[in-house]
Backbone and ligand atoms as CSV (ligand in chain L), in Angstrom:
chain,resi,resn,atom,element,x,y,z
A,1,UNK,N,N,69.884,-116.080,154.369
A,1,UNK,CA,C,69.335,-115.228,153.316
A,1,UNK,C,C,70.218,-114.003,153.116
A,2,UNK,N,N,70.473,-113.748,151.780
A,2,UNK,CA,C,71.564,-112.593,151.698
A,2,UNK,C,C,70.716,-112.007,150.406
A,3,UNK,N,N,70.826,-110.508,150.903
A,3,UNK,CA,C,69.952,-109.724,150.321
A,3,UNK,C,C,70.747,-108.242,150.128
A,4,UNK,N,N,70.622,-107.976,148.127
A,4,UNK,CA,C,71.310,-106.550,148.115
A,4,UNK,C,C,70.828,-105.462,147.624
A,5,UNK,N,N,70.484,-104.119,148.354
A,5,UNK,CA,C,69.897,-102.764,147.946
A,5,UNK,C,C,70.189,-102.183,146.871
A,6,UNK,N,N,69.981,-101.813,145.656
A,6,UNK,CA,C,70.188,-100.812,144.966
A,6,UNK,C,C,70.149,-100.153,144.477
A,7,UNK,N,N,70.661,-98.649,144.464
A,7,UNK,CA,C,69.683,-97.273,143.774
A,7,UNK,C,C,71.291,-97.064,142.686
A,8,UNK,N,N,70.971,-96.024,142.396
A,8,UNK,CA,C,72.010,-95.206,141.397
A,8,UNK,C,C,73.386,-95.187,141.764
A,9,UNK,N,N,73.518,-94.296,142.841
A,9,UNK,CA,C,74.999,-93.821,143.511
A,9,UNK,C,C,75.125,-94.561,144.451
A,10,UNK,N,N,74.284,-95.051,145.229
A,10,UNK,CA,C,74.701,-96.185,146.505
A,10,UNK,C,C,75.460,-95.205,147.269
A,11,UNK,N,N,74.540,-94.110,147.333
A,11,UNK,CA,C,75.141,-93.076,148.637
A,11,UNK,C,C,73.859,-92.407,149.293
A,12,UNK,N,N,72.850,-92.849,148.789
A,12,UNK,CA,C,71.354,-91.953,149.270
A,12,UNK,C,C,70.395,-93.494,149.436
A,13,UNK,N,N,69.920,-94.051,148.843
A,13,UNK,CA,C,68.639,-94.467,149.546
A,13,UNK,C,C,69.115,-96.069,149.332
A,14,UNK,N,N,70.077,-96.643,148.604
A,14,UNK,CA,C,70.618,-98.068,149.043
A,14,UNK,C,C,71.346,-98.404,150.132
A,15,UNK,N,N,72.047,-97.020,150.651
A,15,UNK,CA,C,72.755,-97.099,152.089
A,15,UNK,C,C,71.372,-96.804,153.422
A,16,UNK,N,N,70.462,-96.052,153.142
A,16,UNK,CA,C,69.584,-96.127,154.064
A,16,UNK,C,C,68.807,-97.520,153.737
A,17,UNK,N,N,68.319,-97.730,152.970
A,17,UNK,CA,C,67.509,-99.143,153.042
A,17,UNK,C,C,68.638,-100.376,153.974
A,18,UNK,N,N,69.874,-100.341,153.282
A,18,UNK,CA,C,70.893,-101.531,154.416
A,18,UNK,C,C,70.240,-101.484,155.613
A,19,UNK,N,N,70.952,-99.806,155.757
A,19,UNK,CA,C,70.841,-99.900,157.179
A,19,UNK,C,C,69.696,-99.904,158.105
A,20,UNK,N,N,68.412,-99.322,157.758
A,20,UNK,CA,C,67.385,-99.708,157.830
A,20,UNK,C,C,67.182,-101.063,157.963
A,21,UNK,N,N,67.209,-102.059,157.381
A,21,UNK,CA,C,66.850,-103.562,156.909
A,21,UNK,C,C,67.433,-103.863,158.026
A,22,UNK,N,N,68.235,-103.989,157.905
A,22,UNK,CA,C,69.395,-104.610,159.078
A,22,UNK,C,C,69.429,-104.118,160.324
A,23,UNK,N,N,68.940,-103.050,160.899
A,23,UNK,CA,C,68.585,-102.870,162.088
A,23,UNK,C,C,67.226,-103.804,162.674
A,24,UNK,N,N,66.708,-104.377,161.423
A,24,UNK,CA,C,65.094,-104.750,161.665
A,24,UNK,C,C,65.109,-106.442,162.105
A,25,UNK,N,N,66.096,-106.961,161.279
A,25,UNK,CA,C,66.491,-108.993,160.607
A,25,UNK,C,C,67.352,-109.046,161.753
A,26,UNK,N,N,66.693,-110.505,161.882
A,26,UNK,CA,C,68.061,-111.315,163.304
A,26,UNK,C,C,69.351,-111.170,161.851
A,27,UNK,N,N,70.475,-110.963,162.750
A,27,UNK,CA,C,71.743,-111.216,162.630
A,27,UNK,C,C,72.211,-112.004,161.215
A,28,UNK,N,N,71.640,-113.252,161.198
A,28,UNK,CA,C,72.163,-114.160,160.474
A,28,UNK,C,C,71.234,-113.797,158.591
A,29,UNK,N,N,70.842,-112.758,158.853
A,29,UNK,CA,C,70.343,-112.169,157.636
A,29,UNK,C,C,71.445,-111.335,157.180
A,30,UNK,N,N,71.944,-111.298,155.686
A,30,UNK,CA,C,73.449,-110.900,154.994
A,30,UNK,C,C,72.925,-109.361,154.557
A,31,UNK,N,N,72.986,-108.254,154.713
A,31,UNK,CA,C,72.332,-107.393,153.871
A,31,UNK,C,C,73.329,-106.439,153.858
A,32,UNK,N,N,73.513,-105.704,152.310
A,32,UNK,CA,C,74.287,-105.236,151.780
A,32,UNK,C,C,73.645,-104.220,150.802
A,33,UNK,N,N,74.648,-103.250,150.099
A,33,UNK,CA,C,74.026,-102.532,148.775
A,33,UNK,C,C,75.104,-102.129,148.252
A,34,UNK,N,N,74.086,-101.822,147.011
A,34,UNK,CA,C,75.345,-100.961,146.130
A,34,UNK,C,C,74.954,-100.158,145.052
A,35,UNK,N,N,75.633,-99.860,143.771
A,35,UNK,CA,C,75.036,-98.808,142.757
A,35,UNK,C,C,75.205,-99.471,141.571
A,36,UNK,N,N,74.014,-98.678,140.540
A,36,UNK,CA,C,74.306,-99.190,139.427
A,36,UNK,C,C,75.609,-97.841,138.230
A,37,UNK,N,N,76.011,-97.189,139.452
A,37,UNK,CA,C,77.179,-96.561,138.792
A,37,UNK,C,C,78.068,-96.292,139.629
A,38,UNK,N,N,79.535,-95.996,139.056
A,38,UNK,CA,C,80.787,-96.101,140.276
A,38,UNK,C,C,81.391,-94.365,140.561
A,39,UNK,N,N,80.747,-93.816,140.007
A,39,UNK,CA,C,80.920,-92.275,140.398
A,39,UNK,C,C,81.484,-92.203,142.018
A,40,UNK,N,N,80.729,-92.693,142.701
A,40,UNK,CA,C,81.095,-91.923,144.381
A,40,UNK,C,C,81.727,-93.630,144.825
A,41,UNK,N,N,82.302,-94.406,144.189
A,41,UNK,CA,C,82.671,-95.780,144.407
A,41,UNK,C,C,83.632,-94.882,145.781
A,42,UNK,N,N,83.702,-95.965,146.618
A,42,UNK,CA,C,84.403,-95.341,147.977
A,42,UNK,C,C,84.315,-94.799,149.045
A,43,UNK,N,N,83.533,-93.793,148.434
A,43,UNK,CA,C,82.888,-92.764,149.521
A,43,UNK,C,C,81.479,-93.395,150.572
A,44,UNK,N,N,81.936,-92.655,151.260
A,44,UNK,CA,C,80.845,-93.150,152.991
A,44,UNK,C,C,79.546,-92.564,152.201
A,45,UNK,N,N,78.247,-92.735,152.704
A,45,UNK,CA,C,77.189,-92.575,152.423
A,45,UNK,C,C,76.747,-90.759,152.100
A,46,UNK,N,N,75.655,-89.974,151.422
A,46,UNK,CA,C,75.973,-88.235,151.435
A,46,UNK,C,C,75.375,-88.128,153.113
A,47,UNK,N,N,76.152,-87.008,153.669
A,47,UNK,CA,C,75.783,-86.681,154.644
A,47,UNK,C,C,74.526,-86.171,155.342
A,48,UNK,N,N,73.882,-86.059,154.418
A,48,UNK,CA,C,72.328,-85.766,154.673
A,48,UNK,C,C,71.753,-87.688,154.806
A,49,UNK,N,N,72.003,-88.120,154.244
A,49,UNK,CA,C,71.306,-89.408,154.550
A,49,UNK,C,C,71.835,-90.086,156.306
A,50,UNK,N,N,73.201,-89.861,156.232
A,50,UNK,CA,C,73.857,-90.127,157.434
A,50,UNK,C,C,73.096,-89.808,158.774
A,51,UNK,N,N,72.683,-88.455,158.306
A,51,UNK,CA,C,72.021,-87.607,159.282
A,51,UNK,C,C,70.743,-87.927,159.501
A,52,UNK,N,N,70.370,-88.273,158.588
A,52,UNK,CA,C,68.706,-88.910,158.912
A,52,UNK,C,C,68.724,-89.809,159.626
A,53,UNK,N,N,69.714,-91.123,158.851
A,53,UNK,CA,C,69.370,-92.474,159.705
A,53,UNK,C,C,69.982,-92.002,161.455
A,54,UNK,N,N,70.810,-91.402,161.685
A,54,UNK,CA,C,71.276,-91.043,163.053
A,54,UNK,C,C,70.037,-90.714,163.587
A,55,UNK,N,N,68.879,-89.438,163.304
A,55,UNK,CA,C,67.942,-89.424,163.843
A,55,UNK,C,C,67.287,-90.275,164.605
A,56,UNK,N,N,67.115,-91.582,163.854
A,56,UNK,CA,C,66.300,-92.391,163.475
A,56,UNK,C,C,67.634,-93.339,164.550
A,57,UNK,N,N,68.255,-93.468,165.478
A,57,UNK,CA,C,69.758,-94.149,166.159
A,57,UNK,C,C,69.701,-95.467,164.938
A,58,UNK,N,N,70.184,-94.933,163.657
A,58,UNK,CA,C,70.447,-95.852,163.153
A,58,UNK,C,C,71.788,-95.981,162.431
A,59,UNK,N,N,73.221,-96.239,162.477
A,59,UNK,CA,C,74.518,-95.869,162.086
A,59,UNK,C,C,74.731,-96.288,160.705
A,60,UNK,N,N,74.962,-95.631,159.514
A,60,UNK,CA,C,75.162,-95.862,158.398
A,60,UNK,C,C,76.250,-95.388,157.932
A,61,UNK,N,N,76.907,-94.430,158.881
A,61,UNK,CA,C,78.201,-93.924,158.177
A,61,UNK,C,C,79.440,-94.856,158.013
A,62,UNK,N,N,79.454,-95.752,158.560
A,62,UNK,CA,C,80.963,-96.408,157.612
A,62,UNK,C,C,80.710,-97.350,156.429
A,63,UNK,N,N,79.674,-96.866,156.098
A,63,UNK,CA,C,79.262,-97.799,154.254
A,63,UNK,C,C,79.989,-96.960,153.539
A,64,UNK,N,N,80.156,-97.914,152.751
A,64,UNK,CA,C,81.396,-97.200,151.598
A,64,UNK,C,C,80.464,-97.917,150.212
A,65,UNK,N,N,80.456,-96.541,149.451
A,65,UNK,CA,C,79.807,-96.786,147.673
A,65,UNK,C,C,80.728,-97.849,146.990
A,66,UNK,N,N,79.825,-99.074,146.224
A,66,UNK,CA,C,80.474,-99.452,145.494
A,66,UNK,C,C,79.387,-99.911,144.265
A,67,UNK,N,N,79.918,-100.196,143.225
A,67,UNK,CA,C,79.213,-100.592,141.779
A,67,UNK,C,C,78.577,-102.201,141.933
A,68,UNK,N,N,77.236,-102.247,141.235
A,68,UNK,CA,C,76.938,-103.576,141.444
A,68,UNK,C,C,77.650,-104.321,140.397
A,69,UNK,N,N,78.016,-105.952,140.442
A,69,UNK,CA,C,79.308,-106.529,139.751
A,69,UNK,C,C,78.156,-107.663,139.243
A,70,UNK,N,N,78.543,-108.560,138.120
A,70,UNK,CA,C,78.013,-109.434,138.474
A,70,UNK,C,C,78.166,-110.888,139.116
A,71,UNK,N,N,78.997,-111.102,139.523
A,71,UNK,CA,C,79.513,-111.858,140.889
A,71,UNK,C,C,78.226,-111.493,141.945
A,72,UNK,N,N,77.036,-110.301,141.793
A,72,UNK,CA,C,76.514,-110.068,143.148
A,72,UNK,C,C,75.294,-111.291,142.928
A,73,UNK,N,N,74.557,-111.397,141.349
A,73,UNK,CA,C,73.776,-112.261,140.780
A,73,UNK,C,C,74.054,-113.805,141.642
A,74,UNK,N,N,75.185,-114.648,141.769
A,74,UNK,CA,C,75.640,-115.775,142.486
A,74,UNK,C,C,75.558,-115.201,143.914
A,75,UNK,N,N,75.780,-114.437,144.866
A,75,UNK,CA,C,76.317,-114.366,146.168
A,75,UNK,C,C,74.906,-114.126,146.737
A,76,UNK,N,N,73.907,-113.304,146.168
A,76,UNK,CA,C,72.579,-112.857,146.681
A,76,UNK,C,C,71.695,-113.878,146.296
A,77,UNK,N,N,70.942,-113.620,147.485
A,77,UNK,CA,C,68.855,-114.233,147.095
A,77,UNK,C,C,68.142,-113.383,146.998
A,78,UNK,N,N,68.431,-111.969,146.779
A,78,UNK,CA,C,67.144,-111.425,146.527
A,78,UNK,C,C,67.800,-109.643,146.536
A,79,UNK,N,N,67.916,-109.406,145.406
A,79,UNK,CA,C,68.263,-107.905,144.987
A,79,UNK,C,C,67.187,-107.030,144.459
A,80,UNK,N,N,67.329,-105.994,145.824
A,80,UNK,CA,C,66.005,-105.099,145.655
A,80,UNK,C,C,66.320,-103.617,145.169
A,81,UNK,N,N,65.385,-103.035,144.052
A,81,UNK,CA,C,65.726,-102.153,143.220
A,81,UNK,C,C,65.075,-100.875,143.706
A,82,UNK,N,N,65.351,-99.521,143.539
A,82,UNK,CA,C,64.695,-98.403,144.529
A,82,UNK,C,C,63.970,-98.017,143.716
A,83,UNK,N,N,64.426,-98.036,142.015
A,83,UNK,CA,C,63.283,-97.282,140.699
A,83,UNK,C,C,63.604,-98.259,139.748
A,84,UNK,N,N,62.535,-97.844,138.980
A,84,UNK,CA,C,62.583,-98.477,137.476
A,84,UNK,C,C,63.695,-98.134,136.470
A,85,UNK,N,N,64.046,-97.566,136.909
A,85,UNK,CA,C,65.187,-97.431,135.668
A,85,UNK,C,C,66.496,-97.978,136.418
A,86,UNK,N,N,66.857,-97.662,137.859
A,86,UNK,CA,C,67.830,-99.099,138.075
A,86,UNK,C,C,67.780,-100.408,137.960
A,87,UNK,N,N,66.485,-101.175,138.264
A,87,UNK,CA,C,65.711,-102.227,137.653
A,87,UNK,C,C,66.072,-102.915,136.594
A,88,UNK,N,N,65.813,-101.772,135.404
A,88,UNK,CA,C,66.637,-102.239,134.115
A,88,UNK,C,C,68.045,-102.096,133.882
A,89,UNK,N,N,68.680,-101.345,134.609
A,89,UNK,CA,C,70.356,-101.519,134.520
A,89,UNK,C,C,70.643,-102.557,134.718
A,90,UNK,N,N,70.552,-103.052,136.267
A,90,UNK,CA,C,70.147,-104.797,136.943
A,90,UNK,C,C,69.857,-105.419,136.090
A,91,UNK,N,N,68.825,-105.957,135.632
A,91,UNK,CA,C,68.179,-107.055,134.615
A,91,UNK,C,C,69.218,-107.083,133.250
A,92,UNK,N,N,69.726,-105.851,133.067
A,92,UNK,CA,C,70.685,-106.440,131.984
A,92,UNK,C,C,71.860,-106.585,131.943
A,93,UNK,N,N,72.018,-106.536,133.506
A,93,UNK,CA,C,73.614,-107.484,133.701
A,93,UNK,C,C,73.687,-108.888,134.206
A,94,UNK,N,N,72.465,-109.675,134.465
A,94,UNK,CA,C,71.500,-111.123,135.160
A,94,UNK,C,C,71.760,-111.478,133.676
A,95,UNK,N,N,72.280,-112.251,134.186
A,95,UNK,CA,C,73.200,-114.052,133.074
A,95,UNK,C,C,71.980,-114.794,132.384
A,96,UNK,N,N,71.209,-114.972,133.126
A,96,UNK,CA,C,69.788,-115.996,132.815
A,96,UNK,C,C,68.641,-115.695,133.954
A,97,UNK,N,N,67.537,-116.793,133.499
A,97,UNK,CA,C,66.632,-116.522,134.394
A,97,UNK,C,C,66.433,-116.380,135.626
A,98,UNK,N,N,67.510,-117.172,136.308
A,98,UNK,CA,C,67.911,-117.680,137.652
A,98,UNK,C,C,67.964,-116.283,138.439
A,99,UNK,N,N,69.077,-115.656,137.151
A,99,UNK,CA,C,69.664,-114.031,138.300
A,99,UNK,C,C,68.264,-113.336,137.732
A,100,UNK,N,N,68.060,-113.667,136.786
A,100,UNK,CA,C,66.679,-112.009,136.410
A,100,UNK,C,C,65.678,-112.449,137.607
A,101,UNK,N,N,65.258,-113.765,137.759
A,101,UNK,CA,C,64.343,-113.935,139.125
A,101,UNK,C,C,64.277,-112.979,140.653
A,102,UNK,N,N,66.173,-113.113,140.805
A,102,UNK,CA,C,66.370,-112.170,141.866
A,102,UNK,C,C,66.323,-110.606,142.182
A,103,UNK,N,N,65.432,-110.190,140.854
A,103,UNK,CA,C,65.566,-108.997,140.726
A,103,UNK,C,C,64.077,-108.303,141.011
A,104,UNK,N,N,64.004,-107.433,141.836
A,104,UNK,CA,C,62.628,-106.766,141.912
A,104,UNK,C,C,62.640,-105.527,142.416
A,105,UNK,N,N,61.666,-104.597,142.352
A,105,UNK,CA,C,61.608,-103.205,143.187
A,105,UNK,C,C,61.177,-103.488,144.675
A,106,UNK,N,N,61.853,-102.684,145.190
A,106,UNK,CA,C,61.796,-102.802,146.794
A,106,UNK,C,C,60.153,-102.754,147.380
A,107,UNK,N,N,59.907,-101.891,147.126
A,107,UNK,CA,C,58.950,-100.957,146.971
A,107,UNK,C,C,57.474,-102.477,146.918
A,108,UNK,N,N,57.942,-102.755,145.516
A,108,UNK,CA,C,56.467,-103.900,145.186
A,108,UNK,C,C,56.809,-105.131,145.502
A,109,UNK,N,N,57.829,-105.600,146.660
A,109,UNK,CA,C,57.958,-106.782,147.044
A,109,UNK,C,C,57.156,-106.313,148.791
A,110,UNK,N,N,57.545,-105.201,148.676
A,110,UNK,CA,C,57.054,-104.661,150.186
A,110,UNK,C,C,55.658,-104.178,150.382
A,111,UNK,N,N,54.799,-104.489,149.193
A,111,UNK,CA,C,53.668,-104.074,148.783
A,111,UNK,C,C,53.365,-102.730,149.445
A,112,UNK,N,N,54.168,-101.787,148.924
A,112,UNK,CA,C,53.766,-100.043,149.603
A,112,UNK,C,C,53.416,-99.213,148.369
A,113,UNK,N,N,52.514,-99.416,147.870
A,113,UNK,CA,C,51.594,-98.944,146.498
A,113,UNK,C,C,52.348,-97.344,146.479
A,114,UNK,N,N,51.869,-97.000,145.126
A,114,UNK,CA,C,51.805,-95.447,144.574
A,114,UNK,C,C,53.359,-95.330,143.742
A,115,UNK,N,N,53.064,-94.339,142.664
A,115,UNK,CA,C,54.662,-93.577,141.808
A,115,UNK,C,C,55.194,-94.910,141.471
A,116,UNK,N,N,54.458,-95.848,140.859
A,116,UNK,CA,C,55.275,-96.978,140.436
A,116,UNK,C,C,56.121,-97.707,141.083
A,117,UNK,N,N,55.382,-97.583,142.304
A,117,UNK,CA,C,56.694,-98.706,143.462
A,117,UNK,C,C,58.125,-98.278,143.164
A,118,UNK,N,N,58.099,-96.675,142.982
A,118,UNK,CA,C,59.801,-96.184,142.884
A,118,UNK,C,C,60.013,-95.593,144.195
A,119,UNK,N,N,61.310,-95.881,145.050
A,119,UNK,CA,C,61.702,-95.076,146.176
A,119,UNK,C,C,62.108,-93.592,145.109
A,120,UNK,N,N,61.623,-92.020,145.178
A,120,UNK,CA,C,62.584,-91.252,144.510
A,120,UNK,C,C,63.459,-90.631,145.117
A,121,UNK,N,N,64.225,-90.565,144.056
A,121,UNK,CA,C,66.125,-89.905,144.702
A,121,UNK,C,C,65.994,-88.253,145.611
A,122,UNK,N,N,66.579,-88.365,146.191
A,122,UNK,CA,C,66.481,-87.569,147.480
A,122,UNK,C,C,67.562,-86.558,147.307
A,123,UNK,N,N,68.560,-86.738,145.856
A,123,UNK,CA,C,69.874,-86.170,146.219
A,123,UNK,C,C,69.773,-84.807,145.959
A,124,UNK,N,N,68.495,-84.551,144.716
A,124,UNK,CA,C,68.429,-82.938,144.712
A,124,UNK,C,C,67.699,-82.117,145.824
A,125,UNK,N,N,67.066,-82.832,146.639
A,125,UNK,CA,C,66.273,-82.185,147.521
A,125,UNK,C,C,66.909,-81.822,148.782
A,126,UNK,N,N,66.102,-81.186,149.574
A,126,UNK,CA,C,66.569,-81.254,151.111
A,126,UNK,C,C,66.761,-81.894,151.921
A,127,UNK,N,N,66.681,-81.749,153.462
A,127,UNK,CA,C,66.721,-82.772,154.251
A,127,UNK,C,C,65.449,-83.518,154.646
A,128,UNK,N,N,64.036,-82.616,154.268
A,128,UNK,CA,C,62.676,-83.184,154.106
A,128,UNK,C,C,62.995,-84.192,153.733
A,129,UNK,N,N,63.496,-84.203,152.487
A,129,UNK,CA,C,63.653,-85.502,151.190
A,129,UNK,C,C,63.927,-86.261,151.951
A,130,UNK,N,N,65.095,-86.339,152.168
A,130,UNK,CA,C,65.773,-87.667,152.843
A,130,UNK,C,C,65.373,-88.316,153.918
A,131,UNK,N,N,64.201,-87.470,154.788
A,131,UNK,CA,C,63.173,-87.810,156.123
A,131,UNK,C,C,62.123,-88.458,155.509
A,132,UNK,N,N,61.641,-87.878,154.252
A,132,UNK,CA,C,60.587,-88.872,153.319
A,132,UNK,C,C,61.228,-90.157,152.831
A,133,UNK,N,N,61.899,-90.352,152.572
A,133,UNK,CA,C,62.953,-91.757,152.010
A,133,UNK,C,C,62.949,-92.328,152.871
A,134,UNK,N,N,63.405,-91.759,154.228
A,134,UNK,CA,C,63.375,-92.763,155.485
A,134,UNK,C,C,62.008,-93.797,155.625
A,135,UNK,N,N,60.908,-92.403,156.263
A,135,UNK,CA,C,59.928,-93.069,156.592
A,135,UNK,C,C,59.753,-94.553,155.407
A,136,UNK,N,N,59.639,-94.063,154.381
A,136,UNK,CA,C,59.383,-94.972,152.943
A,136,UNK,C,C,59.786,-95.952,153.020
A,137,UNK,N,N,61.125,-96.127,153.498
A,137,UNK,CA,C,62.057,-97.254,153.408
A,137,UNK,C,C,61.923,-98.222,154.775
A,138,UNK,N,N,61.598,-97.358,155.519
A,138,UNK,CA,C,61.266,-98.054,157.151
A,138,UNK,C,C,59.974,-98.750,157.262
A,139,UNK,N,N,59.020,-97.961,156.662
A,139,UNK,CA,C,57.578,-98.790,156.164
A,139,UNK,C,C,58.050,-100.149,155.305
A,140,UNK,N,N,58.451,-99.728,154.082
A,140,UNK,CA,C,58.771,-101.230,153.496
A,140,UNK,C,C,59.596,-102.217,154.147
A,141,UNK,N,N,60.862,-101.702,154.762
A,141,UNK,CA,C,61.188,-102.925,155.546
A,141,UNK,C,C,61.081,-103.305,156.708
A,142,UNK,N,N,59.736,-102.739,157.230
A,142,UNK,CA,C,58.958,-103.512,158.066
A,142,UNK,C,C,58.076,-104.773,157.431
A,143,UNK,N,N,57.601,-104.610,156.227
A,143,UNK,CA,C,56.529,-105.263,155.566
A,143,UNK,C,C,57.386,-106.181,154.733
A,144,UNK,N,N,58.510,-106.232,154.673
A,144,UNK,CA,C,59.753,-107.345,154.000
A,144,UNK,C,C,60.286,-108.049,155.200
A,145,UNK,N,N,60.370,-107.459,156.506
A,145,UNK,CA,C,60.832,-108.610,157.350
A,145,UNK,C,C,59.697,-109.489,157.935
A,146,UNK,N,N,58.532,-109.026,158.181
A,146,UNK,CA,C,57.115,-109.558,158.179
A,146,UNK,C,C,57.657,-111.014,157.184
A,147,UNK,N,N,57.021,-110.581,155.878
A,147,UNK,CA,C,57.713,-111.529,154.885
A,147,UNK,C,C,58.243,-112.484,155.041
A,148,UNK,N,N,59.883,-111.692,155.315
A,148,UNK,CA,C,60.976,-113.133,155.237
A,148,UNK,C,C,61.035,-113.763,156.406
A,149,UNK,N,N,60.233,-113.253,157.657
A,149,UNK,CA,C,60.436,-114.259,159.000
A,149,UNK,C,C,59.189,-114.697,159.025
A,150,UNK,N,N,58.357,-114.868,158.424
A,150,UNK,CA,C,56.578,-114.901,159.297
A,150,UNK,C,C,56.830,-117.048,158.731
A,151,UNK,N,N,57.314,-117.419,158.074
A,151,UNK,CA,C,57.573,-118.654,157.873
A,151,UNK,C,C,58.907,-119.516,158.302
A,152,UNK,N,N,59.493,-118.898,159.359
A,152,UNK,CA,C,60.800,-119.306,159.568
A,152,UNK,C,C,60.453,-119.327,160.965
L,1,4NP,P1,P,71.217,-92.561,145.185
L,1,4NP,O1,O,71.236,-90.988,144.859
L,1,4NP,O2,O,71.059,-93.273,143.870
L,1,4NP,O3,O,70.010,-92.707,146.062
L,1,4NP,O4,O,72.520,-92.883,145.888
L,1,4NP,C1,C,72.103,-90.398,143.945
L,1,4NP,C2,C,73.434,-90.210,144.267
L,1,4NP,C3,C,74.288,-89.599,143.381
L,1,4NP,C4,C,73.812,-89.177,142.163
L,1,4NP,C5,C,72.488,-89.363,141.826
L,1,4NP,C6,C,71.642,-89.987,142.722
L,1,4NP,N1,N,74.688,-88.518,141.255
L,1,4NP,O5,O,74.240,-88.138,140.179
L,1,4NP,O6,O,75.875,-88.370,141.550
């Protein structure tokens, strides 16, 4: 199963959800992210997020930002969206039904109700913010690996 995160910049809450996720899934689970814009393409994750997941002994700093392509539509099973308005960036780069299928909010696949099943962006805020994103994101992908292993 190969599965890809994505918020805006793919430097705040698609690099914590990875790494999150992937601390949680046996091994042979593919998980990745990225952005639906190439502004910080390159760059390691913002340092306030870095700092959270470290809290949390979780290592996210050698992710590097990159733009979602659509080559990601073929390579993934299941691309998870942080808000509604990346959602629709996504959906209108999905070829046909096949890729629009793979598309959903993180949030309402992980059934963690409230604010429209949007993770919100953390980048204007403090480091609160980014401790709220955590928890958020650690709740849901507890309730997504539930999910994808409880039948395997
Ligand atoms: P992210 O947060 O989408 O969670 O990575 C943001 C990062 C950068 C910007 C906005 C949101 N920006 O405008 O540069």
């Amino acid at each position: 199963m190969k599965i890809l995160m994505v918020c805006l910049g793919n430097i705040c809450r698609s690099p914590l959800a990875e790494g999150i996720l992937k601390s949680k899934l046996p091994q042979d689970f593919i998980i990745d992210s990225a952005g639906t814009i190439s502004l910080h393409e390159g760059e390691n994750p913002d340092k306030r997020a870095v700092a959270t997941a470290k809290n949390h002994s979780v290592d996210i700093s050698k992710q590097r930002s990159r733009p979602i392509t659509t080559k990601d539509f073929e390579v993934f099973d299941k691309i998870y969206c942080m808000d509604l308005s990346v959602m629709e960036d996504v959906i209108s780069l999905a070829k046909d039904d096949i890729h629009r299928e793979k598309v959903s909010l993180f949030l309402e696949e992980a059934m963690i109700p409230g604010n429209n099943y949007e993770v919100f962006d953390p980048y204007w805020s403090e480091m609160d913010g980014f401790e709220r994103v955590y928890k958020l994101l650690d709740e849901a992908s507890e309730n997504i690996k539930i999910k994808l292993t409880s039948n395997s």
